[in-house]
Biopython code that builds the backbone (N, CA, C, O; Angstrom):
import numpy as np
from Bio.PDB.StructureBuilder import StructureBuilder

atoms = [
    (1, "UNK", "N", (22.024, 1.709, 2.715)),
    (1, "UNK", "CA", (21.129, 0.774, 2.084)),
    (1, "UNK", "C", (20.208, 0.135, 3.134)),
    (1, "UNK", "O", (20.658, -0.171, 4.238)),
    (2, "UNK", "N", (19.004, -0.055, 2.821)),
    (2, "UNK", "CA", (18.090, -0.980, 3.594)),
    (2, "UNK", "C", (18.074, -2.112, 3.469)),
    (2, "UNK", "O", (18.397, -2.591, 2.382)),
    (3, "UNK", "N", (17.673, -2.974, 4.592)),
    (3, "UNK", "CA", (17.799, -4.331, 4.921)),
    (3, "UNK", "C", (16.513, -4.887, 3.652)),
    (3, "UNK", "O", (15.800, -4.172, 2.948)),
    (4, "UNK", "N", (16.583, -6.458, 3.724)),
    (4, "UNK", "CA", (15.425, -6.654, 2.989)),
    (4, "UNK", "C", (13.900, -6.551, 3.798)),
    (4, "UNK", "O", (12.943, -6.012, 3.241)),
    (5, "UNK", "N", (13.834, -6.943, 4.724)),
    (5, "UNK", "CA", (12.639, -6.445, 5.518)),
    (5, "UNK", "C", (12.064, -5.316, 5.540)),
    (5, "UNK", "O", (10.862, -5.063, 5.614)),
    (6, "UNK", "N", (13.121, -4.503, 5.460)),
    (6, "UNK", "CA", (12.578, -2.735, 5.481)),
    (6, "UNK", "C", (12.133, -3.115, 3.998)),
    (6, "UNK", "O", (10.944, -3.356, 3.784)),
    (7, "UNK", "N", (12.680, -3.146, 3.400)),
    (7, "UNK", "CA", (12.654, -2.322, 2.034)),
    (7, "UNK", "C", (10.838, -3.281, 1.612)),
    (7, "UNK", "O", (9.968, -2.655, 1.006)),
    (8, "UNK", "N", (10.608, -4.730, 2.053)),
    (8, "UNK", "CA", (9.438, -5.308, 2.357)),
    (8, "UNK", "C", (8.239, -4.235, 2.705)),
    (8, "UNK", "O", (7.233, -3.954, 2.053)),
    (9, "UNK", "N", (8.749, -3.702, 4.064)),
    (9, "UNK", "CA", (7.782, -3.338, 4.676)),
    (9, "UNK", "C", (7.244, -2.102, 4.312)),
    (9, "UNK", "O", (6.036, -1.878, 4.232)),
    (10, "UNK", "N", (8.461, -1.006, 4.012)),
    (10, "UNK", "CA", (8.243, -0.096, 3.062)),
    (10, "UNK", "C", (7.344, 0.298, 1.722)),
    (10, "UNK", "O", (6.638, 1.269, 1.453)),
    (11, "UNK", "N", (7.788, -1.195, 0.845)),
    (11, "UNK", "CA", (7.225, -1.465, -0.427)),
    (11, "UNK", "C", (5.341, -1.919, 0.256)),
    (11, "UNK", "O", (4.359, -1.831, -0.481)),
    (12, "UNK", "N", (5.294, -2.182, 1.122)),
    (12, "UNK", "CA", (3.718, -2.790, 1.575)),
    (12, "UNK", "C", (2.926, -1.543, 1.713)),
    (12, "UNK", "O", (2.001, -1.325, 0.930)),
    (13, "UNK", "N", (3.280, -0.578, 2.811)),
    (13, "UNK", "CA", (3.124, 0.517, 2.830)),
    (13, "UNK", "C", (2.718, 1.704, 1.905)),
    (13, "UNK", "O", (1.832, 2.486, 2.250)),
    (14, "UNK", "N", (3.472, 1.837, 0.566)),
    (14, "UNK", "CA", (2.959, 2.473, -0.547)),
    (14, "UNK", "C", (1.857, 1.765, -0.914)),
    (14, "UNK", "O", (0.774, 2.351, -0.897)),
    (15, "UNK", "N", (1.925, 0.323, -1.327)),
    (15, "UNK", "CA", (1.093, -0.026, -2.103)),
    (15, "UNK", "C", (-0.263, -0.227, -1.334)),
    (15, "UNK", "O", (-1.244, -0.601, -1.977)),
    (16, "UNK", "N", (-0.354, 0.001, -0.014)),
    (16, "UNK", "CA", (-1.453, 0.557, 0.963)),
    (16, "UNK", "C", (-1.877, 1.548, 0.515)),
    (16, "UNK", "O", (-3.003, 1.657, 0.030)),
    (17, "UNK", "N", (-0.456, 3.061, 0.665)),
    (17, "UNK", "CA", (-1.218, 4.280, 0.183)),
    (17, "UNK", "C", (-1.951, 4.254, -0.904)),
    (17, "UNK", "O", (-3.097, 4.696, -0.977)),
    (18, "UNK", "N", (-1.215, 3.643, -1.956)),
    (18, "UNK", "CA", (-1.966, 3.486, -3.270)),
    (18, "UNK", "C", (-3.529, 3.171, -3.273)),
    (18, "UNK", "O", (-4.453, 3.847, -3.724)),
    (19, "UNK", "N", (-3.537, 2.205, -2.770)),
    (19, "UNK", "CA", (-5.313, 1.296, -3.125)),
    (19, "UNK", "C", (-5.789, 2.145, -1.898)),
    (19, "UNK", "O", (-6.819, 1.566, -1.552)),
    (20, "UNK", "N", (-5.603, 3.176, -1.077)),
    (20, "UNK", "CA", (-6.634, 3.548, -0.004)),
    (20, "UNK", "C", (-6.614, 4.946, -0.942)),
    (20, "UNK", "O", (-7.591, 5.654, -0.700)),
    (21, "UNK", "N", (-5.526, 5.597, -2.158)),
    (21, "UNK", "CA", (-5.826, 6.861, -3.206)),
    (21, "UNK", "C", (-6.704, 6.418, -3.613)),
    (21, "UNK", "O", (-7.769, 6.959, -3.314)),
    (22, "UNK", "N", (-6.733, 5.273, -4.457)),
    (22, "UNK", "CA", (-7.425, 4.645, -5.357)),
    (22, "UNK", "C", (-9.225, 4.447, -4.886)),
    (22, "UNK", "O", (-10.187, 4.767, -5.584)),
    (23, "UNK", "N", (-9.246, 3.951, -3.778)),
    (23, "UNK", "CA", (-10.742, 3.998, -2.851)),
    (23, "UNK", "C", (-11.179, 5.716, -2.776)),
    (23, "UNK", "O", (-12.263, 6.295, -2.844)),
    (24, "UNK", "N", (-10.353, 5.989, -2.675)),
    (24, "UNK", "CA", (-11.054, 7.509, -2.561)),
    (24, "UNK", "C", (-11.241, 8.092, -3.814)),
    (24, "UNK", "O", (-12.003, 9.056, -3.897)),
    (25, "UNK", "N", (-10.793, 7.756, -4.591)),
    (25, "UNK", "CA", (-10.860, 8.541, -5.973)),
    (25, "UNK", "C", (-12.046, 7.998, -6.581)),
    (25, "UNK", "O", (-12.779, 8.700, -7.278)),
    (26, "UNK", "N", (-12.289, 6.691, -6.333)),
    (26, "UNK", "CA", (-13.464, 6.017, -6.585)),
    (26, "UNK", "C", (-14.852, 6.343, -5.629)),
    (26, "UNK", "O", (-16.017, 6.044, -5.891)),
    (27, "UNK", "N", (-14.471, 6.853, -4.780)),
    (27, "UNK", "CA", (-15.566, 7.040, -3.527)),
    (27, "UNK", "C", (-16.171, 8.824, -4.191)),
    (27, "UNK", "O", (-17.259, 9.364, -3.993)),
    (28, "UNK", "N", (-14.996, 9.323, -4.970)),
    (28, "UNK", "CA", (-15.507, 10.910, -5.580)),
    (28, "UNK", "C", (-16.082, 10.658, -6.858)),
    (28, "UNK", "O", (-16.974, 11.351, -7.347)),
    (29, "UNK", "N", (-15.582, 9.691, -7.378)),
    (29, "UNK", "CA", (-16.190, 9.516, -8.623)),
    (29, "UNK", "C", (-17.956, 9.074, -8.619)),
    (29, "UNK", "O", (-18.780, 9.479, -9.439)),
    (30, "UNK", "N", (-18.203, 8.209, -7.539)),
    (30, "UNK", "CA", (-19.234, 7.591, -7.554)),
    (30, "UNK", "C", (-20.014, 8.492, -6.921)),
    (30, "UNK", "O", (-21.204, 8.520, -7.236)),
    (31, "UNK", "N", (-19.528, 9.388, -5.932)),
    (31, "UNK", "CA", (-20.247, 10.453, -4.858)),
    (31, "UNK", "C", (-21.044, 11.166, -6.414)),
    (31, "UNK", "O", (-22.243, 11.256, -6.675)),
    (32, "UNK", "N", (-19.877, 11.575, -7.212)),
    (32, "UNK", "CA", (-20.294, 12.790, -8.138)),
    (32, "UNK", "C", (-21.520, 11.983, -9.577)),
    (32, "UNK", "O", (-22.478, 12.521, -10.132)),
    (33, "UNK", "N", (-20.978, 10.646, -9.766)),
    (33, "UNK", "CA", (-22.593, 10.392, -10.120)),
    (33, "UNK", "C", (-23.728, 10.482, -9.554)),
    (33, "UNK", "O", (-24.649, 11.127, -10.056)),
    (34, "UNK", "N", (-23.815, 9.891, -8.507)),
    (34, "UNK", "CA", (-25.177, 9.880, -7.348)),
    (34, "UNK", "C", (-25.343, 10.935, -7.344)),
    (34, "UNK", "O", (-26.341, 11.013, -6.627)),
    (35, "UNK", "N", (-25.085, 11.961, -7.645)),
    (35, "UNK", "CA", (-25.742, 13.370, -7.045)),
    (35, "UNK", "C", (-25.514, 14.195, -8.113)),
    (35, "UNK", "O", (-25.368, 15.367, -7.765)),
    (36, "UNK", "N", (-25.442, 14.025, -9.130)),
    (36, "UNK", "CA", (-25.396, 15.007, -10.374)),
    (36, "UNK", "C", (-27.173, 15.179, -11.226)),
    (36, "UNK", "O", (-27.671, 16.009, -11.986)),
    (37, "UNK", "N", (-27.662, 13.884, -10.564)),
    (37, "UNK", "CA", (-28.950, 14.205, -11.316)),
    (37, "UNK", "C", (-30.393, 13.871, -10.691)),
    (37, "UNK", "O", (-31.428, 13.355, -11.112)),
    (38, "UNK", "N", (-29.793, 14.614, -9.052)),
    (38, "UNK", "CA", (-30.489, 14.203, -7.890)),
    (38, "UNK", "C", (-32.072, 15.073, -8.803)),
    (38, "UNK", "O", (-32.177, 15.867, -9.738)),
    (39, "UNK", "N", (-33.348, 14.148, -7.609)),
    (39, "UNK", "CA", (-34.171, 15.384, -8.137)),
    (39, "UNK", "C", (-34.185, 16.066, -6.880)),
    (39, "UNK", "O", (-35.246, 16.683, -6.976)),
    (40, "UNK", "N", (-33.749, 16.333, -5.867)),
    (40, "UNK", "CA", (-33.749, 17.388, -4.538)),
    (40, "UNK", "C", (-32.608, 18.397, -5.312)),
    (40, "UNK", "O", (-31.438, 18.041, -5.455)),
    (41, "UNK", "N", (-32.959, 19.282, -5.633)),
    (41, "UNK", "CA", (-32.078, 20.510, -5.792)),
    (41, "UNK", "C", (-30.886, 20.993, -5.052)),
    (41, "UNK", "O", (-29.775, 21.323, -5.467)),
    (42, "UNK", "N", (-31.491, 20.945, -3.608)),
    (42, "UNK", "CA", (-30.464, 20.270, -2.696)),
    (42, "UNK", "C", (-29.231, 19.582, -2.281)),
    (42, "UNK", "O", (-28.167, 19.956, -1.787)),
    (43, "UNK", "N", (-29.690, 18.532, -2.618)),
    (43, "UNK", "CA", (-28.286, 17.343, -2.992)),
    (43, "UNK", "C", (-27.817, 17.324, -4.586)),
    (43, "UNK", "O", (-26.865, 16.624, -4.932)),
    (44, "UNK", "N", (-28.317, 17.880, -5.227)),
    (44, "UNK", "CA", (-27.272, 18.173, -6.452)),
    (44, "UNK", "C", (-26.268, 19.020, -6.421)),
    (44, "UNK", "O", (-26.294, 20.117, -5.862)),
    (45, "UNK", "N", (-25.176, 18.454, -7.132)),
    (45, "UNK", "CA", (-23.919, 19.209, -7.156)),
    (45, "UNK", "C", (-24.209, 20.566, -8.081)),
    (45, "UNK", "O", (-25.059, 20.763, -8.949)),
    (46, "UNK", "N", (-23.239, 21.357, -7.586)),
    (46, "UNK", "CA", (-22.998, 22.634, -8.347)),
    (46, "UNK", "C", (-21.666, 22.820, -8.410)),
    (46, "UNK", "O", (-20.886, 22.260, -7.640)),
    (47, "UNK", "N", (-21.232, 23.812, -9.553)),
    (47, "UNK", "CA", (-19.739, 23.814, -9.857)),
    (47, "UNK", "C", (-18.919, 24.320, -9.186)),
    (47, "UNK", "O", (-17.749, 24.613, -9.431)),
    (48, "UNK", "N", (-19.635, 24.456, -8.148)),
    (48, "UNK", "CA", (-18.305, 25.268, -6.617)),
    (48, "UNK", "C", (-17.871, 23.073, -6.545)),
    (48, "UNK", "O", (-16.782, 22.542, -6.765)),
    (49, "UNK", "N", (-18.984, 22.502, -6.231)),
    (49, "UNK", "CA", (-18.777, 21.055, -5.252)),
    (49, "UNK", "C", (-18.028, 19.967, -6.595)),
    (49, "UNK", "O", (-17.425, 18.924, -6.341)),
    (50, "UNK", "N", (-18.249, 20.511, -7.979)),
    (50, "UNK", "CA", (-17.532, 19.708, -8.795)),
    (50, "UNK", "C", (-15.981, 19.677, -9.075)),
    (50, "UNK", "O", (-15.155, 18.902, -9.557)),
    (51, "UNK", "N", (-16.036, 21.086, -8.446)),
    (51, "UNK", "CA", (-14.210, 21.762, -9.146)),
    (51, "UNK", "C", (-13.909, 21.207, -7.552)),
    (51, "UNK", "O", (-12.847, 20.608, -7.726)),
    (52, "UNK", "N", (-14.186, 21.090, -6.333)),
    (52, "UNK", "CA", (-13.868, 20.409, -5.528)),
    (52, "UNK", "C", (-13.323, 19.191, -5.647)),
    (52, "UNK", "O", (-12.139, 18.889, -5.497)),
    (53, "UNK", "N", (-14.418, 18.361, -5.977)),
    (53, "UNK", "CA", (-13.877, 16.297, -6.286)),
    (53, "UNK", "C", (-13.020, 16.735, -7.104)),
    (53, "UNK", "O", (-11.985, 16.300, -6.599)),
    (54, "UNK", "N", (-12.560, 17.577, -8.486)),
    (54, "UNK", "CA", (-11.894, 17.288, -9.370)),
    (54, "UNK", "C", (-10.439, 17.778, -8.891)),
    (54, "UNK", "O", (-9.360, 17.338, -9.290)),
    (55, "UNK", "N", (-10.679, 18.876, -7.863)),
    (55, "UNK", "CA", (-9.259, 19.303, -7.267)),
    (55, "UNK", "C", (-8.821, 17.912, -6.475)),
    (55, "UNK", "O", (-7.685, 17.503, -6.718)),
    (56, "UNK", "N", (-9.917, 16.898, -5.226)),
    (56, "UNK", "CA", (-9.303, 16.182, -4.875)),
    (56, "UNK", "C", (-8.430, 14.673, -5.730)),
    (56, "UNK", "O", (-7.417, 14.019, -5.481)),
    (57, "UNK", "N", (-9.410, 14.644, -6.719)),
    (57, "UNK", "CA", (-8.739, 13.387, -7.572)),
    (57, "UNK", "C", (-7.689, 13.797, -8.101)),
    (57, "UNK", "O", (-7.061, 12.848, -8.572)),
    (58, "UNK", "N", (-7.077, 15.000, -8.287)),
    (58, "UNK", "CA", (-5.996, 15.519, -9.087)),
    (58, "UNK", "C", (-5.143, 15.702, -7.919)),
    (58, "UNK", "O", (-3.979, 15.655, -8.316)),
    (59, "UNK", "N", (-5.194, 15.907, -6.545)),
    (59, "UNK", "CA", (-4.446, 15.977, -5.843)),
    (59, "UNK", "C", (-3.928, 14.528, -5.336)),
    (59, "UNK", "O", (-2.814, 14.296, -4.866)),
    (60, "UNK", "N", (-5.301, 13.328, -5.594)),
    (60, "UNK", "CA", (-4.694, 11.786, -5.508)),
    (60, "UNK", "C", (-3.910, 11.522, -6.657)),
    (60, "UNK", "O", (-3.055, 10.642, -6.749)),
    (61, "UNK", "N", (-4.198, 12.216, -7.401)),
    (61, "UNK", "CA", (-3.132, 11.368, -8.956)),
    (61, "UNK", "C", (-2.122, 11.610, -8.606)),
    (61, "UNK", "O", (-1.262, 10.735, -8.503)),
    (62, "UNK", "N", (-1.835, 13.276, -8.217)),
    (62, "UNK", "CA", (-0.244, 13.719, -8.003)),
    (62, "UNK", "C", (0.583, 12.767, -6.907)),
    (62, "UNK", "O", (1.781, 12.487, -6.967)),
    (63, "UNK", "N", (-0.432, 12.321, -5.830)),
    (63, "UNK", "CA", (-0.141, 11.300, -4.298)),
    (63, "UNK", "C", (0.093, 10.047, -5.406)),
    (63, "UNK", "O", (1.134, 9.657, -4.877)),
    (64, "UNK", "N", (-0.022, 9.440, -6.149)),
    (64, "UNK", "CA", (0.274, 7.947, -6.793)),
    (64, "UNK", "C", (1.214, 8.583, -7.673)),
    (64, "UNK", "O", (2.153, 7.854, -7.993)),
    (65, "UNK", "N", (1.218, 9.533, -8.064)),
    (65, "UNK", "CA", (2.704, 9.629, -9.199)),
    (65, "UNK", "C", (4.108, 9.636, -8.301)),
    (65, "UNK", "O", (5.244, 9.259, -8.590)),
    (66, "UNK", "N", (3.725, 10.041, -7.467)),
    (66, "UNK", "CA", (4.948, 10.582, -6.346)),
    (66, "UNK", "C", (5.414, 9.128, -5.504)),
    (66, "UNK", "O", (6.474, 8.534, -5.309)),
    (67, "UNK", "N", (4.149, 8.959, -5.181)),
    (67, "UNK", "CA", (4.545, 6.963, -4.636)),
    (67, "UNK", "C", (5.017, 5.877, -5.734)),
    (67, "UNK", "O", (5.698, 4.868, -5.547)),
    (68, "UNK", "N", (4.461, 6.370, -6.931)),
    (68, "UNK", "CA", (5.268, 5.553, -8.447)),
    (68, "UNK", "C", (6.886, 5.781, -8.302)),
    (68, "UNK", "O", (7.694, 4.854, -8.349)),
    (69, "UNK", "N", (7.224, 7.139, -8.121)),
    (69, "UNK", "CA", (8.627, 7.802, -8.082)),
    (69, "UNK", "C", (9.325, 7.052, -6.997)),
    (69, "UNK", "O", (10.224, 6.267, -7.300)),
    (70, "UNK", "N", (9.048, 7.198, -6.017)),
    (70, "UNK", "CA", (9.431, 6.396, -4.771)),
    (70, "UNK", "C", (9.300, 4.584, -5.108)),
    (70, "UNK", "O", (10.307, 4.071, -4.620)),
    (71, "UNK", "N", (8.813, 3.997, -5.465)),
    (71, "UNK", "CA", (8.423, 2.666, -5.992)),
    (71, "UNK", "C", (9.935, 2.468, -7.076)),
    (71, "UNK", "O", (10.671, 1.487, -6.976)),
    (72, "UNK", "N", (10.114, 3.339, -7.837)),
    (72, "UNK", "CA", (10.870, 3.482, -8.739)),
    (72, "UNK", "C", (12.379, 3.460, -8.438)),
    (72, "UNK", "O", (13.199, 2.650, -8.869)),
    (73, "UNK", "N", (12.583, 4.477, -7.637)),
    (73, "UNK", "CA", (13.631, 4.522, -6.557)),
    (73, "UNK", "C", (14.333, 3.133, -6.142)),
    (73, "UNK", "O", (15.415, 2.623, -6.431)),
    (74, "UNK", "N", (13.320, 2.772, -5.393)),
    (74, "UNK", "CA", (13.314, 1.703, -4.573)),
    (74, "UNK", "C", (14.146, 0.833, -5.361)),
    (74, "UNK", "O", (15.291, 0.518, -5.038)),
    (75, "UNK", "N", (13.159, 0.200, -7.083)),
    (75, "UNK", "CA", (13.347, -0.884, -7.724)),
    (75, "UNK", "C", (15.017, -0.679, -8.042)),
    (75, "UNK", "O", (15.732, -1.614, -8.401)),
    (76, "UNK", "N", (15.598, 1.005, -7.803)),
    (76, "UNK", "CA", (16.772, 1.404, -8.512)),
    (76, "UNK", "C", (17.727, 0.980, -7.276)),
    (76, "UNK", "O", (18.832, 0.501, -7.530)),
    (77, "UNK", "N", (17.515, 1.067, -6.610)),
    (77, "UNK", "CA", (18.428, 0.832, -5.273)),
    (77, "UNK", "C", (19.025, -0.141, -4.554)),
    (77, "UNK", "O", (20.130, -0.371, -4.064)),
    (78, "UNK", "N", (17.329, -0.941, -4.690)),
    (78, "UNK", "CA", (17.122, -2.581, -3.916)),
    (78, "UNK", "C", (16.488, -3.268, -4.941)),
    (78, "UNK", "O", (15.601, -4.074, -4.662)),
    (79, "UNK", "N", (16.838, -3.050, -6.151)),
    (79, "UNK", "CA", (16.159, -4.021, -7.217)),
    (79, "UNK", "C", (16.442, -5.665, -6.379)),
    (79, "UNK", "O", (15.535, -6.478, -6.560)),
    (80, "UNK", "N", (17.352, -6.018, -5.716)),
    (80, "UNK", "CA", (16.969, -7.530, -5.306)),
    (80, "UNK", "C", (16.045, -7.801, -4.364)),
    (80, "UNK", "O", (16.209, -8.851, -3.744)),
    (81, "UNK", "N", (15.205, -7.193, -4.121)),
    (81, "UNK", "CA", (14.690, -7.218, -3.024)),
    (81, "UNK", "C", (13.354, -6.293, -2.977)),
    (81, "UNK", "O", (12.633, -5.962, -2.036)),
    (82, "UNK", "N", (13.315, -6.023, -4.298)),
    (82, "UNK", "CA", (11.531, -5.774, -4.540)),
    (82, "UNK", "C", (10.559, -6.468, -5.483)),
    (82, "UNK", "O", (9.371, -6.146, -5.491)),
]
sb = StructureBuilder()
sb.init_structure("model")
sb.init_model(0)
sb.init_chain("A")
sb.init_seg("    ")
for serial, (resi, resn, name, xyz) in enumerate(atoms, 1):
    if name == "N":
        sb.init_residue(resn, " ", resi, " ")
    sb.init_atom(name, np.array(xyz, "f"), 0.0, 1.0, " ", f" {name:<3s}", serial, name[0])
structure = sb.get_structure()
């Protein structure tokens, strides 16, 4: 079992990973407005660069479901102390 500090410092840590998934998922979302209806032909997206952002936000969802699981854990283990 972990001390309460760990299990503190631990619990801080996810919820870091979390909101720095969360910034990025927002940083693809907003990338992929700005540039969906560029008029430079150029800087508009095409469906090679869309199935990209959508692979990375789906690869952040899976990163927050997995830190939910672990979060979950935690509450099961050290429920006094989260």
């Amino acid at each position: 079992m972990l001390q309460a500090e760990s299990v503190d410092a631990f619990s801080e840590k996810i919820f870091s990973f979390i909101k720095q998934s969360e910034s990025r998922i927002s940083e693809n979302t907003k990338y992929e407005k700005e540039n969906m209806d560029g008029d430079d032909p150029d800087d508009k997206l095409d469906e090679e660069d869309l199935q990209v952002l959508k692979e990375e936000n789906k690869n952040e969802n899976e990163l927050q479901l997995s830190l939910a699981e672990i979060i979950g854990i935690l509450f099961k283990t050290h429920g006094d102390h989260c």
